[in-house]
C-alpha positions, 0 to 999 in steps of 0.5 A, spaced: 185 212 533 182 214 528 174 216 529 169 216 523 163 218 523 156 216 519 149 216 518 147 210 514 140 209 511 136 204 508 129 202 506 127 195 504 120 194 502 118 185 503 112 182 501 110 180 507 105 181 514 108 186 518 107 181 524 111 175 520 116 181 519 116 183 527 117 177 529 123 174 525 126 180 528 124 179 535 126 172 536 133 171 537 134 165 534 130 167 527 135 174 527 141 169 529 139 165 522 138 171 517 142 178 520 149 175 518 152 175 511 153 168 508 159 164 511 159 167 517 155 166 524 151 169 530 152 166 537 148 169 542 150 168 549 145 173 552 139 176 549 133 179 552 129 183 547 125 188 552 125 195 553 132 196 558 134 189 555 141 187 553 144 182 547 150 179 547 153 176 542 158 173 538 159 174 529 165 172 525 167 167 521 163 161 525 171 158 527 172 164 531 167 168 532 172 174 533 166 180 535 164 181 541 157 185 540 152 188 546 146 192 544 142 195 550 134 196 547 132 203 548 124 203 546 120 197 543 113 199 540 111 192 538 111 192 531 113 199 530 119 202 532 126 199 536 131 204 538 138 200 540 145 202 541 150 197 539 157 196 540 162 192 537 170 189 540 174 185 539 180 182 543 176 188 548 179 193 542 172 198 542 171 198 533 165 202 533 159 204 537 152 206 535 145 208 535 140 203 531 133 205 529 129 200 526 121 201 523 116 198 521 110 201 516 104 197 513 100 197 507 095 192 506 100 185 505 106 189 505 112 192 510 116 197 510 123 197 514 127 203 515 133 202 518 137 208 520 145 206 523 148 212 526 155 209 527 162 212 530 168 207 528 173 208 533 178 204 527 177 209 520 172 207 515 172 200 515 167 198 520 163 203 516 163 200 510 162 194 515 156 197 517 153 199 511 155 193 508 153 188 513 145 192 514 144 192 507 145 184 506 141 183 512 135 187 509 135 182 504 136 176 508 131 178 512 127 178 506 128 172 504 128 168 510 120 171 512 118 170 505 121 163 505 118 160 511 
């Protein structure tokens, strides 16, 4: 087993009402639509956005969707601040576990989201780099899908 450990930071600022933001966030069914790279696919077989909440889905590629994540929510502050932690595996082999931190600050018409992973891989850089990968694409597409609708 080889553990690698990180704390990845982003910020993304979009042109966007904080409530349009939050609530693309919030709901699954939009989430599902922008936080997976193109070409790839979320299938939720659980979610429940709420303090002590539990997500269950699947990603990969949308033929097999070979991983297996759990997000448990620790603190939601609507349209502020969500903390969750998130594991992924697969074939029930554990890749990586983490703490995610997500806020969100207003100026007028514009949002600023700050993301902030701090992911353990079980399974040497390349969950890592997945997750930096993965949330810096998300960002972009979260931008892109509340500015599109």
């Amino acid at each position: 087993m080889s553990i690698v450990h990180e704390t990845l930071k982003f910020t993304k600022t979009i042109n966007a009402e904080l409530s349009r933001v939050w609530e693309a966030f919030a709901d699954p069914i939009q989430r599902a639509r922008w936080s997976v790279p193109m070409g790839e696919a979320m299938v939720y077989e659980r979610a429940a956005f709420e303090v002590g909440g539990r997500d269950r889905y699947r990603c990969g590629s949308p033929e097999s969707l070979d991983f297996v994540n759990i997000v448990d929510y620790s603190l939601i502050v609507p349209q502020s601040l969500i903390v969750y932690t998130e594991t992924v595996t697969t074939s029930d082999q554990p890749l990586s576990a983490g703490v995610v931190t997500w806020s969100f600050t207003v100026s007028g018409d514009i949002t600023e989201v700050q993301l902030t992973s701090q992911v353990t891989s079980f399974v040497g850089d390349g969950m890592i780099e997945g997750n930096r990968n993965g949330h810096a694409k998300a960002l972009n597409q979260l931008e892109e899908f509340v500015l599109d609708e």
